[in-house]
PDB file of N, CA, C and O in Angstrom:
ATOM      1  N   UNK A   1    -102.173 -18.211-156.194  1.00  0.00           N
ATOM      2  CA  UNK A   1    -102.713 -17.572-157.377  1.00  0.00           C
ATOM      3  C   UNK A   1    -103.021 -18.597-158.439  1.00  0.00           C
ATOM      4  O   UNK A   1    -102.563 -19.740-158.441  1.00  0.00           O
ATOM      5  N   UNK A   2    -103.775 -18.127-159.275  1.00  0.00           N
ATOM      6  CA  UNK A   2    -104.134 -19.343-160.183  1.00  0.00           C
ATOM      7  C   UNK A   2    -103.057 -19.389-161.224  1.00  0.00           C
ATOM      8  O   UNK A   2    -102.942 -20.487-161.769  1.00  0.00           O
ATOM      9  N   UNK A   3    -102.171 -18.359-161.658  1.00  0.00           N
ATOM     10  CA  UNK A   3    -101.505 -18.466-162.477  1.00  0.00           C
ATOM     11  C   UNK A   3    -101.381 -17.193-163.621  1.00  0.00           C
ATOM     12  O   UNK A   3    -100.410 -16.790-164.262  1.00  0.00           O
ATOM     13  N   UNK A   4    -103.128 -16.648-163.572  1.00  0.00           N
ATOM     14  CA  UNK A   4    -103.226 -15.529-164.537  1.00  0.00           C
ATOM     15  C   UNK A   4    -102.366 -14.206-164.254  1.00  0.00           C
ATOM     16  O   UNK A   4    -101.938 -13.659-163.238  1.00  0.00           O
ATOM     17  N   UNK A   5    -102.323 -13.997-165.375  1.00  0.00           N
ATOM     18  CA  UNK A   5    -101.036 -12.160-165.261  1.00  0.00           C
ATOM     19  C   UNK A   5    -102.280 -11.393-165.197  1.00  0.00           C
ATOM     20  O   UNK A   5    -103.340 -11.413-165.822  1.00  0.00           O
ATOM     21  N   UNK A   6    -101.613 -10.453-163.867  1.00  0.00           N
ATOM     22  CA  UNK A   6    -102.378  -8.997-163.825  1.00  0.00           C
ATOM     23  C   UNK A   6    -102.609  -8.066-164.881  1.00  0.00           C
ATOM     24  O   UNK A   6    -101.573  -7.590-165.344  1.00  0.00           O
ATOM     25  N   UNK A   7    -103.423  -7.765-165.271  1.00  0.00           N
ATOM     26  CA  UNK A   7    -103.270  -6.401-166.246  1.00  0.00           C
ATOM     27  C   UNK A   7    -102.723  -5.160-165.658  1.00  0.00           C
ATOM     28  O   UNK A   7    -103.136  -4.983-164.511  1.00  0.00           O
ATOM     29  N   UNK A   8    -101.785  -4.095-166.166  1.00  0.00           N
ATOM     30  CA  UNK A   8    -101.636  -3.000-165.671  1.00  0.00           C
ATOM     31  C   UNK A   8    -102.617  -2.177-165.033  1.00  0.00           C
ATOM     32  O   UNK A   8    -102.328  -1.392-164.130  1.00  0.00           O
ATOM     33  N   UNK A   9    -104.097  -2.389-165.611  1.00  0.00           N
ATOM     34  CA  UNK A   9    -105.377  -1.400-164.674  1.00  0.00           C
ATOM     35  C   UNK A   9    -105.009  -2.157-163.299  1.00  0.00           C
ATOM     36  O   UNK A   9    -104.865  -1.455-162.298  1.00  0.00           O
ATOM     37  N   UNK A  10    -104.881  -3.273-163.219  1.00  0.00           N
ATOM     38  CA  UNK A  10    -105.259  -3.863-161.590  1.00  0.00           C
ATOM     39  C   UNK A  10    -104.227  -3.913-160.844  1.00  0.00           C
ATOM     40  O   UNK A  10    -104.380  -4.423-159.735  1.00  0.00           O
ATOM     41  N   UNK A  11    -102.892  -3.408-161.223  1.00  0.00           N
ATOM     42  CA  UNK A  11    -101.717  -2.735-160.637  1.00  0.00           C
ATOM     43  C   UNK A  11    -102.207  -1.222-159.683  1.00  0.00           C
ATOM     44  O   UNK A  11    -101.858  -0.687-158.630  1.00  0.00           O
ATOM     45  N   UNK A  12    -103.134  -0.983-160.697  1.00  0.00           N
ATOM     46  CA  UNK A  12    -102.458   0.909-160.244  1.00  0.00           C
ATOM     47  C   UNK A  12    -103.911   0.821-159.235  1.00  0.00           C
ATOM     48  O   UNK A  12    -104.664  -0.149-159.152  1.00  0.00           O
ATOM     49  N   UNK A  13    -104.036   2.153-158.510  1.00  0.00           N
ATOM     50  CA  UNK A  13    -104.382   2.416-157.400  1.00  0.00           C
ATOM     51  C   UNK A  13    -105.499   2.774-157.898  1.00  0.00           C
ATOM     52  O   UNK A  13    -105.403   2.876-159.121  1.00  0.00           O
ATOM     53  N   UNK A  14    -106.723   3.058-157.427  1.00  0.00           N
ATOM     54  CA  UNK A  14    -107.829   3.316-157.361  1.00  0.00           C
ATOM     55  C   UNK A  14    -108.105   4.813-157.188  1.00  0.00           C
ATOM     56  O   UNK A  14    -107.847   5.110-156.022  1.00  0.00           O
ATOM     57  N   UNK A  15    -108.542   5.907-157.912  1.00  0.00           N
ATOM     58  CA  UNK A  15    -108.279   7.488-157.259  1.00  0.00           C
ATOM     59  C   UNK A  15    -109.328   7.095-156.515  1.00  0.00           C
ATOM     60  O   UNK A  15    -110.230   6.258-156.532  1.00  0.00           O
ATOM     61  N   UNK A  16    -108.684   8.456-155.493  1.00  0.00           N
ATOM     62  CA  UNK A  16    -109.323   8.902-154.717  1.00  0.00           C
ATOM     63  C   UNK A  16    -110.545   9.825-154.616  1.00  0.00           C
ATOM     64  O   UNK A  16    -111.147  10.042-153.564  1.00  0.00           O
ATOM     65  N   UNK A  17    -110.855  10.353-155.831  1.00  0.00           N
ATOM     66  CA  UNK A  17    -112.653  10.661-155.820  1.00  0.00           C
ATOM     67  C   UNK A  17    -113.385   9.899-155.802  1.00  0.00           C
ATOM     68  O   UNK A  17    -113.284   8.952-156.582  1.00  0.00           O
ATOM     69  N   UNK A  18    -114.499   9.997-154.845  1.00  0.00           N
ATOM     70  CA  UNK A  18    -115.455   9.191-154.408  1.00  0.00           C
ATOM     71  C   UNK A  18    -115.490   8.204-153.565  1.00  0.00           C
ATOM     72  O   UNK A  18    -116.278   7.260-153.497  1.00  0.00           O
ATOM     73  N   UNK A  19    -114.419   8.527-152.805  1.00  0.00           N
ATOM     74  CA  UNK A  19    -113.980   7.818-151.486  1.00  0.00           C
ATOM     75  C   UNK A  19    -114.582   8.309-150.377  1.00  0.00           C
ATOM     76  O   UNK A  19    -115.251   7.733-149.520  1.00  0.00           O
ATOM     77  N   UNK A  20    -114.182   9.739-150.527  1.00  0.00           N
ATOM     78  CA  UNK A  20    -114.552  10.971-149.597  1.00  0.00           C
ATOM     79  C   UNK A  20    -113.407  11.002-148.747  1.00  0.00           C
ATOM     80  O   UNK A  20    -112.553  10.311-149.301  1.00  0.00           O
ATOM     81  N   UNK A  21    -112.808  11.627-147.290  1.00  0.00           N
ATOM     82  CA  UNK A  21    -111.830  12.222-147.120  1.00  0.00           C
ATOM     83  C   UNK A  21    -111.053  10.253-145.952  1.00  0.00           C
ATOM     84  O   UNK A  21    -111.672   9.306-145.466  1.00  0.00           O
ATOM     85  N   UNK A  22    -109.729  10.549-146.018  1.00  0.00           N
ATOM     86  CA  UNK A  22    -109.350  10.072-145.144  1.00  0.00           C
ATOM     87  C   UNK A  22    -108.363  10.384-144.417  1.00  0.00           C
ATOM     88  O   UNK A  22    -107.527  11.089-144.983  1.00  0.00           O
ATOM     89  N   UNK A  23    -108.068   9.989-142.891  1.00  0.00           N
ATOM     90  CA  UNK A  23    -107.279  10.328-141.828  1.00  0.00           C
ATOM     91  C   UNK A  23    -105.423   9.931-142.550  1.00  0.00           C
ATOM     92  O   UNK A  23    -105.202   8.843-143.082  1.00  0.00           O
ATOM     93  N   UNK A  24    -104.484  10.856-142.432  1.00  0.00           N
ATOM     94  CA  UNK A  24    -103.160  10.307-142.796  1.00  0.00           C
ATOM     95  C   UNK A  24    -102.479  11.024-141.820  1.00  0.00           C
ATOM     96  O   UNK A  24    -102.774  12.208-141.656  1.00  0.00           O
ATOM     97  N   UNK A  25    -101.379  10.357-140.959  1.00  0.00           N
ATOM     98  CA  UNK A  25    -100.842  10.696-140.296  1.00  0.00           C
ATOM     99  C   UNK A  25     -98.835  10.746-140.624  1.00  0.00           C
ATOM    100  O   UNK A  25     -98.087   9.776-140.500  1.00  0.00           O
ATOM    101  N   UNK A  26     -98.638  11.424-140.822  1.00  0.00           N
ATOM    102  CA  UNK A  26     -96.864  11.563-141.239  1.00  0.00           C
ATOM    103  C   UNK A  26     -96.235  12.139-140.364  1.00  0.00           C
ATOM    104  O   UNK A  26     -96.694  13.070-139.702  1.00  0.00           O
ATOM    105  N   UNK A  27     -95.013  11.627-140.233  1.00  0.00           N
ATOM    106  CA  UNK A  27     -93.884  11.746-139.474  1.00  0.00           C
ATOM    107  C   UNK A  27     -92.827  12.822-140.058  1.00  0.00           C
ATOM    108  O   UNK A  27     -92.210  12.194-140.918  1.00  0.00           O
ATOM    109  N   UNK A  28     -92.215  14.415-139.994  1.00  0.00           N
ATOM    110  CA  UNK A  28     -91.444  14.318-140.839  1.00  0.00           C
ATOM    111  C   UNK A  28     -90.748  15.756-139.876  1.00  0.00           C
ATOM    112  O   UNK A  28     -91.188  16.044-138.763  1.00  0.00           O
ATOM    113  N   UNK A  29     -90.033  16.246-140.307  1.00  0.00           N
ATOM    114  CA  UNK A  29     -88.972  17.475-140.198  1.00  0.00           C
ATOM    115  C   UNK A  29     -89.565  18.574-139.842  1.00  0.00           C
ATOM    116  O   UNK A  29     -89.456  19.252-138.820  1.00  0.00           O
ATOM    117  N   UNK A  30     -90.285  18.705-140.894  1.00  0.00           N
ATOM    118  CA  UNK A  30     -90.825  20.886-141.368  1.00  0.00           C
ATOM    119  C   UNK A  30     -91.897  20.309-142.155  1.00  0.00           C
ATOM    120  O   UNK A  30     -91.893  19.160-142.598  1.00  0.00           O
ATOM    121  N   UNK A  31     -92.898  21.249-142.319  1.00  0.00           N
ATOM    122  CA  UNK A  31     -94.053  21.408-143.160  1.00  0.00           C
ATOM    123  C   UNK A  31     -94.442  22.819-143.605  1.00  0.00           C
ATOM    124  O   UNK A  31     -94.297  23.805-142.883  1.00  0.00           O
ATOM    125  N   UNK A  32     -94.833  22.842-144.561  1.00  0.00           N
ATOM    126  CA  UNK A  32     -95.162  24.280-145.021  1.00  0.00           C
ATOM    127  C   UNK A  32     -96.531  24.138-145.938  1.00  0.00           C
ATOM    128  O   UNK A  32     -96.779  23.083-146.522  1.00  0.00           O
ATOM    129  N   UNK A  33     -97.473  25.396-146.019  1.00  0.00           N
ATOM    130  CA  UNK A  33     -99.042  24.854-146.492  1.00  0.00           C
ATOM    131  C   UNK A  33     -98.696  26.152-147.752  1.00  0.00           C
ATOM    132  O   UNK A  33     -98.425  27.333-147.529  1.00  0.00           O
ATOM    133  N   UNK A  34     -98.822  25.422-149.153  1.00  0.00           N
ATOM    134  CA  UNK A  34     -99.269  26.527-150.032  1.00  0.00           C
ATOM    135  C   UNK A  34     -99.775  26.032-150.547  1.00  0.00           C
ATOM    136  O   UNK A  34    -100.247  24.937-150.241  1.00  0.00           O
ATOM    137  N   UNK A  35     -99.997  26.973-152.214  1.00  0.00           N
ATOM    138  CA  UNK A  35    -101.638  26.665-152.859  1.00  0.00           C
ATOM    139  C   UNK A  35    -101.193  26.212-154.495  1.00  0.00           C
ATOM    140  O   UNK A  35    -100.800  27.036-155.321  1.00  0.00           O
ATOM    141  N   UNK A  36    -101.308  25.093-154.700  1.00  0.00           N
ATOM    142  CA  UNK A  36    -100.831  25.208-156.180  1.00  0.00           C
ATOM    143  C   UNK A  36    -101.317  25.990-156.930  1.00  0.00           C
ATOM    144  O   UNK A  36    -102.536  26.135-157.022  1.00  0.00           O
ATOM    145  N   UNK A  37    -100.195  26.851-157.828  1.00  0.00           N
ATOM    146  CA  UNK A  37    -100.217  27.620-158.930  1.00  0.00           C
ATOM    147  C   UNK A  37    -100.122  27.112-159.954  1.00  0.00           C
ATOM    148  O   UNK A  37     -99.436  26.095-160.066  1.00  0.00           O
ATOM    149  N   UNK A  38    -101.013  27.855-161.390  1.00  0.00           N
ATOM    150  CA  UNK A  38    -101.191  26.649-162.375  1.00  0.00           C
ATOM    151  C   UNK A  38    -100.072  27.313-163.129  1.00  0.00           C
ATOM    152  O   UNK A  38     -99.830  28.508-162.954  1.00  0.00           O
ATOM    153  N   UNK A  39     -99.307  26.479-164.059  1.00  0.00           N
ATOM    154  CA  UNK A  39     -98.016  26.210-164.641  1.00  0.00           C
ATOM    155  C   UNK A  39     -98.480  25.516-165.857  1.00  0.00           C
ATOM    156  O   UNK A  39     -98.629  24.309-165.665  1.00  0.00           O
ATOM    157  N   UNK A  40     -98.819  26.015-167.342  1.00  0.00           N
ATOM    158  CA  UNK A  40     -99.031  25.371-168.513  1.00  0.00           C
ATOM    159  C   UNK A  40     -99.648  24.813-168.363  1.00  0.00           C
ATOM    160  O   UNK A  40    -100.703  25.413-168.159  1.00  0.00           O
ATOM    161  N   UNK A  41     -99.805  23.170-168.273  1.00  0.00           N
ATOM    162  CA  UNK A  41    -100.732  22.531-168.510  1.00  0.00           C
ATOM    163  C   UNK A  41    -100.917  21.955-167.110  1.00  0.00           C
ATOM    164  O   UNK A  41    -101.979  21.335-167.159  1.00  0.00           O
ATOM    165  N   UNK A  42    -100.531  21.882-166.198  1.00  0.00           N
ATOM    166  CA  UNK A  42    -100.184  21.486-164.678  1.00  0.00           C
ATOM    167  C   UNK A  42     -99.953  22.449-163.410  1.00  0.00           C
ATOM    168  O   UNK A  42     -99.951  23.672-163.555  1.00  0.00           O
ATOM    169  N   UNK A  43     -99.739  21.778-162.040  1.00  0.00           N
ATOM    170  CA  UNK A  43     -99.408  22.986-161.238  1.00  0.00           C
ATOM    171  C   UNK A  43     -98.161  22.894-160.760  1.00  0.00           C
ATOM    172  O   UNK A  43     -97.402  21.937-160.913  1.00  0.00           O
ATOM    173  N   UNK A  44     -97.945  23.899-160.174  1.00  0.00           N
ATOM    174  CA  UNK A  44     -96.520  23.950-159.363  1.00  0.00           C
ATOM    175  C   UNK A  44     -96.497  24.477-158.335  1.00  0.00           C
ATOM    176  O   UNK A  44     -97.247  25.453-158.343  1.00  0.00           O
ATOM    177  N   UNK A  45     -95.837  24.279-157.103  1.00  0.00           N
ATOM    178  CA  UNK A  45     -95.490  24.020-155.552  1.00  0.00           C
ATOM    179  C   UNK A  45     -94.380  24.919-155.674  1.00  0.00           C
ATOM    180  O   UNK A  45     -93.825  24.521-156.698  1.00  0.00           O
ATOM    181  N   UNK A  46     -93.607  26.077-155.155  1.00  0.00           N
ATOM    182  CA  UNK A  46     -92.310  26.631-154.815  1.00  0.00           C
ATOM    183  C   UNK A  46     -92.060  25.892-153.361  1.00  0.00           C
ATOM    184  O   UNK A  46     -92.874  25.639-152.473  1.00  0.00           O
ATOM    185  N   UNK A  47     -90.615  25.632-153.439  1.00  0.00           N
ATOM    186  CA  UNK A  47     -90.115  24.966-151.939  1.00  0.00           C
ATOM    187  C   UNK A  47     -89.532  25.598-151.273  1.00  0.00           C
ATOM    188  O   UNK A  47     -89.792  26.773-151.533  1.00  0.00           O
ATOM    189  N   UNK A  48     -88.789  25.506-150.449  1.00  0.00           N
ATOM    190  CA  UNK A  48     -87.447  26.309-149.752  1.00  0.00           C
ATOM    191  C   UNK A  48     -86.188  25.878-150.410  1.00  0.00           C
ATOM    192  O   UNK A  48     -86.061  24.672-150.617  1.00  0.00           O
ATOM    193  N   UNK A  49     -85.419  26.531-150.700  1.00  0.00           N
ATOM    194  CA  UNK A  49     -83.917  26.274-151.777  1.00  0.00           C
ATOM    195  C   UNK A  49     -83.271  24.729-150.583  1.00  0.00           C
ATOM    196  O   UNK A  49     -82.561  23.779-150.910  1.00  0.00           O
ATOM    197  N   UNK A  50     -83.673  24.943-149.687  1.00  0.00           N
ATOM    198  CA  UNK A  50     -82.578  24.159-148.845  1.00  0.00           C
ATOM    199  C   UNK A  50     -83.578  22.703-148.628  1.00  0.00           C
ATOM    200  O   UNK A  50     -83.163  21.775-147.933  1.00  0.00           O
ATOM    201  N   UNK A  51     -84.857  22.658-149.280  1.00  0.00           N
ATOM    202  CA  UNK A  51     -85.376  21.122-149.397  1.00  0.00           C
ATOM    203  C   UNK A  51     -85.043  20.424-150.777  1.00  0.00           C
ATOM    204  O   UNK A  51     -85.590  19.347-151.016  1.00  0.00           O
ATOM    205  N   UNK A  52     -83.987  21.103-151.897  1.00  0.00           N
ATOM    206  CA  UNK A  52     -83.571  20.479-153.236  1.00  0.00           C
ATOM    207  C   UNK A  52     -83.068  19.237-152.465  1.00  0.00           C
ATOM    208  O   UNK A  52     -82.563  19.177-151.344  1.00  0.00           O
ATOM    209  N   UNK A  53     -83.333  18.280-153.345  1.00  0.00           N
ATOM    210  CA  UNK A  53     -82.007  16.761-153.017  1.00  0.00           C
ATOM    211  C   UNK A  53     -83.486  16.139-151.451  1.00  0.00           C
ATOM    212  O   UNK A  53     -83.515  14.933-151.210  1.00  0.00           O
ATOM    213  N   UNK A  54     -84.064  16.691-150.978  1.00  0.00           N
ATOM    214  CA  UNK A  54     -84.809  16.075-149.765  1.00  0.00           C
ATOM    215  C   UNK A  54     -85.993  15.210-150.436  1.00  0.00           C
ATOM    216  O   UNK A  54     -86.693  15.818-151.247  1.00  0.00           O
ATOM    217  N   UNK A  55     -86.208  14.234-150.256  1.00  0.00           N
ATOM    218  CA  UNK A  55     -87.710  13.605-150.402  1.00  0.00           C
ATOM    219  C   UNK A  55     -88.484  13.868-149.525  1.00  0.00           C
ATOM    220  O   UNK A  55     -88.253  13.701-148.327  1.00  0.00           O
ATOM    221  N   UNK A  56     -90.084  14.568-150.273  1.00  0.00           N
ATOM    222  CA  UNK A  56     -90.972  15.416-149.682  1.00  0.00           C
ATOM    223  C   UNK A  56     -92.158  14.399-150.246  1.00  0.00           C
ATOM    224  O   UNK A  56     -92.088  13.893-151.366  1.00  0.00           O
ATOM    225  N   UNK A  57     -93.415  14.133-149.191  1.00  0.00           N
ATOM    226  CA  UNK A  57     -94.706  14.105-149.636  1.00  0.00           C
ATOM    227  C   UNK A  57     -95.805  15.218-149.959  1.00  0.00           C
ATOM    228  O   UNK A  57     -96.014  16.169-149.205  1.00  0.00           O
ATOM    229  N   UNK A  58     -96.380  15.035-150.969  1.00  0.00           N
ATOM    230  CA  UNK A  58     -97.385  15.785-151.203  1.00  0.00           C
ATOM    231  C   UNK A  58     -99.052  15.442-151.207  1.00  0.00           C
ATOM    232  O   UNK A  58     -99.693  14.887-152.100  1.00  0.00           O
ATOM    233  N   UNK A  59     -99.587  16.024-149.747  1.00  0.00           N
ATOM    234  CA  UNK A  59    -101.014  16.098-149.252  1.00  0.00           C
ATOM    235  C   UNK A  59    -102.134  17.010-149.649  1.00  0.00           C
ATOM    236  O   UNK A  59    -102.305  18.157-149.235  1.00  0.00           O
ATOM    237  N   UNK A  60    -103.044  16.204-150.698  1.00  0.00           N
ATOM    238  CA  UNK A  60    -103.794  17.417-151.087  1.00  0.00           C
ATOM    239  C   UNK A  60    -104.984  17.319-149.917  1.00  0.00           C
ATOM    240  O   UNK A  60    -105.512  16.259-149.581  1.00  0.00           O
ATOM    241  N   UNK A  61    -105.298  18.619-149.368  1.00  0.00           N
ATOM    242  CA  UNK A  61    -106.002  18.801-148.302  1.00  0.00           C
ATOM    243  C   UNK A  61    -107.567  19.126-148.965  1.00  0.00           C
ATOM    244  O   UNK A  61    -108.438  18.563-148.303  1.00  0.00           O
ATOM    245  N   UNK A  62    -107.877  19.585-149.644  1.00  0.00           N
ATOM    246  CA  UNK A  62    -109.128  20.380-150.079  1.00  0.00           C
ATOM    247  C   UNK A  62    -109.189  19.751-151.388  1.00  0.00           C
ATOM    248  O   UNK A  62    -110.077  20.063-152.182  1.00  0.00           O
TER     249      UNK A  62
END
């Protein structure tokens, strides 16, 4: 490297509009498909009581 500090923009990730779609393949337990519901200013996902405490990914399909 030459030495220069990154700026925080060139840390973070690039969104994903205007990429168009890509292939992801995950490994995991259980899966379940619902639809986010909007929640104030954001949405929200209901889980199963028994995935609290589990680390879950979230795949937006559409």
């Amino acid at each position: 490297m030459t030495g220069e500090k990154k700026s925080k923009k060139e840390d973070k990730a690039v969104p994903a509009k205007g990429r168009g779609k890509v292939k992801l393949e995950i490994y995991g337990e259980e899966m379940v498909e619902k639809i986010v519901k909007l929640s104030g200013n954001s949405g929200r996902v209901y889980l199963p009581p028994d995935w609290v405490g589990c680390r879950v990914k979230i795949v937006r399909v559409d």
